[in-house]
C-alpha positions, 0 to 999 in steps of 0.5 A, a space after each residue: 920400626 928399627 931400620 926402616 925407611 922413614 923416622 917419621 910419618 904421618 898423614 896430613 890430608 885424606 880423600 876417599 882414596 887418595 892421602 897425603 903424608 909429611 914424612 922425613 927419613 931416617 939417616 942414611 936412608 934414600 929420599 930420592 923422589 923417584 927412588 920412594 915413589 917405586 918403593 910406595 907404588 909397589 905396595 897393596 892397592 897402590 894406583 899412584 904416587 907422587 913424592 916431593 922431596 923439599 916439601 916432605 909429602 907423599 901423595 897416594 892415590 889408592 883404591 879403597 876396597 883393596 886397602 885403607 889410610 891405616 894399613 898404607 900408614 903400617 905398610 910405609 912405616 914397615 918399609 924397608 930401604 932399598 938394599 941398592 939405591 940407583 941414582 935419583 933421576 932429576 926429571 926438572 934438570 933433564 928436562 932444562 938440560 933438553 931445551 937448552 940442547 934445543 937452543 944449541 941444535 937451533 943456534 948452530 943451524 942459524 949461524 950455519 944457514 949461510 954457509 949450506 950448499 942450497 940442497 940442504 938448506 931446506 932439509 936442515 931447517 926442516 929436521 931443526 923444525 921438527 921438535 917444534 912442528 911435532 909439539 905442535 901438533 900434539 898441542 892441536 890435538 890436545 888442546 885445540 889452536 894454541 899459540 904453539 900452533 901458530 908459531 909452528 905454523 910460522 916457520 913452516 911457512 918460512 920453510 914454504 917461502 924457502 926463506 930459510 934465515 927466516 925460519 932458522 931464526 924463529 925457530 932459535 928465537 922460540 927455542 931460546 924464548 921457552 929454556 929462558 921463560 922456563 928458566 924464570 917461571 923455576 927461579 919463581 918456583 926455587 925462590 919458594 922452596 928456599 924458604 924452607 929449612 927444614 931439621 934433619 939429621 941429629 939433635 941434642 935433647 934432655 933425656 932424665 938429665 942427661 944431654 943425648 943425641 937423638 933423630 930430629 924425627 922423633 922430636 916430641 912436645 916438650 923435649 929440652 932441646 939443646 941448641 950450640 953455634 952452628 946448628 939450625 934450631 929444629 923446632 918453635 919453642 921458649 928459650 928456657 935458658 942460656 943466651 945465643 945469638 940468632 940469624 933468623 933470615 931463613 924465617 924473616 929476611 932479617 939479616 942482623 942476627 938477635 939474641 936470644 936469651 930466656 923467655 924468648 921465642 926460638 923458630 925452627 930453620 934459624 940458625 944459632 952463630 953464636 952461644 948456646 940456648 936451652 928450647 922447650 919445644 912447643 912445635 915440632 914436626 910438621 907443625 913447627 914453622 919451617 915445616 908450616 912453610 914446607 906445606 904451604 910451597 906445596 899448595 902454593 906452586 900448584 895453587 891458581 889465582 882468580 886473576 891468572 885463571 882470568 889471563 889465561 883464560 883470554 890468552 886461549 881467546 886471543 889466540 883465535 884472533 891472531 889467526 883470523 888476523 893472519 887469515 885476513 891478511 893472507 886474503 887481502 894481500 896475498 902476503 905469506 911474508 907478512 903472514 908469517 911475521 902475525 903468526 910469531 906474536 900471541 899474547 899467550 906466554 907473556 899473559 899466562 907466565 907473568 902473572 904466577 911468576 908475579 905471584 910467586 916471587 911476592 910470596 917469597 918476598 913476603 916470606 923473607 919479611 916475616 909473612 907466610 902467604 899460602 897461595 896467589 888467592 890470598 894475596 889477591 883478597 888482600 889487595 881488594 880487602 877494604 874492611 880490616 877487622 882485628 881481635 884485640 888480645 895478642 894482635 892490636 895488644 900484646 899479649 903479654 901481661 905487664 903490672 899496671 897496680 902494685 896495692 899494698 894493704 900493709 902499711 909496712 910494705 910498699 907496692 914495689 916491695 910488694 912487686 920485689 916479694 913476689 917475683 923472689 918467689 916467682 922467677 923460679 916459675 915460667 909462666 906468664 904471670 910470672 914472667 910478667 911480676 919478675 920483668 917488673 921487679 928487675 925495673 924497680 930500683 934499688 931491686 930487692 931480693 927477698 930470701 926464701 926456702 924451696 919454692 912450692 909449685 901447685 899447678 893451676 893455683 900459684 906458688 908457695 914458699 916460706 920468707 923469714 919464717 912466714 908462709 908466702 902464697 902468691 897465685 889466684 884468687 881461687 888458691 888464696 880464699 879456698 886453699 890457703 883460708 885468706 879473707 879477702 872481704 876487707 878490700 872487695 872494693 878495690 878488688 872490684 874496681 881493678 876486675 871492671 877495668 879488665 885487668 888479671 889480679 894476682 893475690 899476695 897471701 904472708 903470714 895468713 893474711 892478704 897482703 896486696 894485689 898485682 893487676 897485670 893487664 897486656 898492653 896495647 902495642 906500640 905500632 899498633 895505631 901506626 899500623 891502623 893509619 897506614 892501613 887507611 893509605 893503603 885503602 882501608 875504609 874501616 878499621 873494627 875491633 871484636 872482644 870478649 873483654 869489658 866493655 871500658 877497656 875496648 872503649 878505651 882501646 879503640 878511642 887511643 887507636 881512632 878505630 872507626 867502630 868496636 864491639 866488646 864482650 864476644 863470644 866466638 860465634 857472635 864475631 863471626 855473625 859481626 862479619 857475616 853482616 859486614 860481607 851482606 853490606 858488599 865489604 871485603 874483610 881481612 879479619 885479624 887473630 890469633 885465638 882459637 876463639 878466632 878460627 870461625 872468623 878466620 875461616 868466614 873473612 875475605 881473608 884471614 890473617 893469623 898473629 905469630 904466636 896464634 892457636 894452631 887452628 887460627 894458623 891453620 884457618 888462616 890464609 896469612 900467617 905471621 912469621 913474627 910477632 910484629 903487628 906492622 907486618 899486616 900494612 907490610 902485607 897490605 902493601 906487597 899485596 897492592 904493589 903485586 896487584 898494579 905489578 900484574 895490571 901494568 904487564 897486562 896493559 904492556 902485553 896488549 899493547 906491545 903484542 897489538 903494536 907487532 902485529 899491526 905493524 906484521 899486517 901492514 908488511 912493516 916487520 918481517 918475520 924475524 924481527 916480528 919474532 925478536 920484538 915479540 920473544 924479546 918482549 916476552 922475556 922482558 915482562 916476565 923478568 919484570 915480573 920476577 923482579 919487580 913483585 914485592 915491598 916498595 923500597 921505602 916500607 922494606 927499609 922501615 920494616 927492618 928498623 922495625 923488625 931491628 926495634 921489636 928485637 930488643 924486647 923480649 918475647 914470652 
């Protein structure tokens, strides 16, 4: 609708009432969160709203009998902006800015403490206290002994004692504690969101032949999209033409940028430095990458795992024991020092922060190196993952066709005659096939360019032009027998024999008669068996592979990848009945693919992880997502997932033993309350930067996976 507020809008998930929209403003418009969740709020049947500005999503809660998902749909699209946009209130910055007030108000008193006439000492540090105390008592009402109660119960008992150094001291130790445990818990939380880059604003397309300038909003499957020097591409697509060079470190953490030239593929968030490339738009909106990632940042900050779900479960139980340990020692030594020193150490903030911190910050490694992990869960089946499953075509091969058998049945032309023939009619058509003729023409040498008349494209079927004067026909078989009356009989044999060895045939029909074949076969990739051996140091005790193609050729593929078992000719349903068995045995399966034939395994595996250029339903299906067509990034992902898991065991092993180490030490008087606060807040933040810095790749695997990412550059992606 002209004028409104949004350019686009659509729901991405839906619940008896509640929905979930990706939508993008028009320019000019306010996206404030807080500014759209008053508009959204306002309308009919509305209960509550929530927006998220850097992912793009509108949540609504609604009531059902008063409206539906498709008159909300109509209401948003028709809601105007407001005439006067009050300042987007920042609640995360309020907030920061409220616990850094804190850690001011508590430091002052601190360093005041001495210099107070003894009357107001106490009043001081009690109204110091009170934020802290009134905390705490919300939280034992709400949530029963916490670990906040504990430590309010150690100041005030401080204040009791009038030790009031000792109170003043907590109290800006835990101040300060929870702004800098807050502060990294939110660097984990940006590190994601800056994965994300989403198109906004302006870009240029082919409209009827012309460049024009429209929203990025109303992108549409399909457009030409024009891409320049300093612009960010806006969607996944094909480079039909021009040559450009490319930062992709939004999207990969590559920071040498590549070039871009025709049959490549462009992703969405990069950035054009230099040059200027024509994108055919395969992905836009919410389904192109950055977008992909804008999604799955949203899941994945409000996602638990099974092992943080664990932690904090036995957090909320030791909480009890530090209390019973202080009851106990108050009973036996009449010590309120040595009380208050036990109530400063829990095993809570280091055990409940640092393992989402660890979680989240390995994510964002992994997006920076090409994976996209949607969530903690998925990292975490990877690390126990010890069946790895992989669906050939376009994951251990490819995908990309190549000429394997150029057959000439006239003596007068040569197979790479025959090769140079067709592509001089074929490199005026983008697809696959030809694609795959022309990349092999251009390596024979001397090239030769045979001249032809306009090319004549019949969809489905192949081409057709006329060379010196003879009508060429190149495409399948169906095109060559049935349209263009060749007799193919004469050389069955041959035609057989290429077909069993599951190969593609393309047909060369000049002058009325068959003239040869191209076989074109995709080839098995280059780190594949690197990648399968890798994966057994890293704790793969089978490596499998499933097919629907011939028998021979994933005999022989899994010979030349020393794959421990294969099964071939597949149908869909078959692959994921293979792994219902292997799940019967006890394994845990990573299943590996990229077809739409691949979604029910996807789905049914431990995890699933899903090739760059897969289906939209095996990305969707997955829990991985490969950000570029690099098969080694699944031993990368392997790998940061291990690292992530002994990451979070060894900060488990060191809050145990750190915090019990305090607290014994508290009940036999050898730490006062304020060095107990210091160890322990001082140990806390320690773990959880630990956390923060040490989640993600061995240095070793980074560096390699670079070189290879700088080596799988070179060759370009059709």
């Amino acid at each position: 609708m002209e004028g409104g507020w949004f350019a686009r809008l659509e729901p991405v998930h839906a619940t008896r009432g509640r929905v979930r929209f990706r939508y993008c403003c028009r320019p000019g418009t306010p996206f404030g969160e807080r500014v759209l969740e008053r508009a959204v709020a306002a309308l009919t049947g509305v209960e509550s709203t929530r927006a998220n500005g850097k992912a793009c999503s509108l949540v609504v809660r609604f009531d059902p009998l008063r409206t539906s998902i498709d008159t909300l749909a109509a209401e948003l699209l028709a809601l105007a902006p407001p005439a006067s946009v009050p300042a987007p209130q920042q609640p995360q910055s309020h907030a920061n800015a409220q616990r850094l007030g804190a850690v001011a108000l508590a430091g002052t008193t601190l360093a005041a403490t001495r210099h107070l006439k003894p009357g107001l000492r106490a009043p001081v540090a009690l109204a110091t206290a009170v934020p802290l105390i009134g905390e705490a008592v919300e939280d034992l009402v709400e949530n029963g002994i916490t670990s906040h109660v504990l430590e309010a119960l150690a100041v005030a008992i401080s204040i009791g004692r009038r030790d009031f150094l000792a109170a003043n001291t907590t109290s800006f130790l835990l101040a300060l504690g929870e702004y800098l445990e807050h502060s990294i818990a939110r660097r984990s939380d940006e590190m994601l969101k800056h994965l994300l880059e989403p198109a906004t604003g302006e870009v240029w397309v082919e409209r009827h032949g012309q460049e024009v300038s429209i929203d990025a909003g109303a992108l549409q499957t399909g457009d030409v999209v024009i891409a320049a020097a300093g612009t960010v591409i806006p969607v996944d697509g094909t480079v039909l033409s021009g040559e450009a060079l490319v930062n992709e470190a939004t999207m990969t953490g590559e920071s040498v940028p590549v070039t871009k030239a025709r049959g490549d593929q462009a992703l969405s968030g990069t950035v054009i430095e230099e040059g200027r490339i024509r994108i055919y738009a395969e992905q836009v909106g919410s389904n192109a990458a950055a977008a992909r990632i804008a999604d799955f940042v949203e899941r994945s900050l409000g996602a638990k795992s099974r092992t943080q779900l664990e932690a904090s479960r036995l957090a909320d139980r030791l909480v009890p024991m530090v209390l019973g340990l202080a009851g106990a020692t108050w009973a036996t030594t009449r010590d309120w020092r040595r009380v208050a020193a036990i109530l400063q150490a829990d095993y809570s903030c280091a055990l409940k922060l640092s393992t989402p911190v660890a979680f989240k910050a390995a994510m964002y490694r992994a997006g920076r190196s090409g994976m996209l992990i949607k969530g903690a869960s998925a990292l975490e089946q990877l690390a126990e993952a010890d069946t790895f499953v992989f669906d050939k075509t376009g994951t251990l091969t490819t995908g990309d066709l190549e000429v394997t058998d150029s057959i000439a049945f006239d003596a007068r032309y040569t197979s790479d005659e025959l090769v140079c023939l067709a592509a001089s009619v074929e490199e005026h058509y983008f697809h696959p096939l030809a694609l795959a003729v022309v990349e092999a023409a251009r390596r024979i040498d001397p090239h030769q360019h045979f001249d032809h008349k306009a090319v004549e494209f019949i969809v489905a079927h192949g081409v057709a032009s006329v060379i010196e004067g003879r009508r060429i026909v190149v495409g399948s078989r169906h095109f060559i027998e049935d349209d263009e009356g060749i007799d193919t009989r004469a050389h069955q044999a041959v035609i057989e024999r290429l077909r069993r060895e599951g190969k593609t045939l393309l047909y060369i029909g000049f002058g009325g008669e068959l003239l040869g074949v191209l076989a074109l076969r995709d080839a098995v990739r280059d780190n594949s068996a690197a990648t399968v051996r890798r994966l057994r140091r890293l704790g793969a005790k089978r490596v499998l592979m499933l097919t629907g193609d011939h028998h021979d050729r994933a005999a022989e593929i899994a010979r030349e990848l020393d794959l421990d078992d294969f099964h071939a000719e597949l149908l869909p349903e078959q692959k994921a009945g293979i792994l219902q068995a292997l799940a019967a045995e006890g394994a845990r399966i990573a299943f590996v693919g990229d077809g739409v034939n691949d979604a029910p395994a996807l789905t049914g595996a431990h995890v699933g992880i899903a090739m760059h250029r897969g289906a939209d339903i095996a990305r969707f299906a997955s829990d991985i997502v490969l950000l570029e067509d690099n098969i080694a990034r699944i031993a990368d992902a392997k790998a940061l997932a291990n690292a992530t898991r002994r990451l979070i065991d060894s900060n488990f092993r060191i809050t145990a033993g750190v915090n019990t180490g305090i607290l014994g030490a508290a009940a036999l008087g050898l730490l006062t309350p304020v060095s107990a606060s210091m160890l322990h807040n001082g140990s806390t933040i320690g773990i959880l930067l630990r956390a923060l810095a040490g989640a993600g790749l061995p240095g070793r695997v980074s560096a390699g996976a670079r070189r290879s990412r700088r080596a799988g550059s070179a060759a370009p992606v059709t």
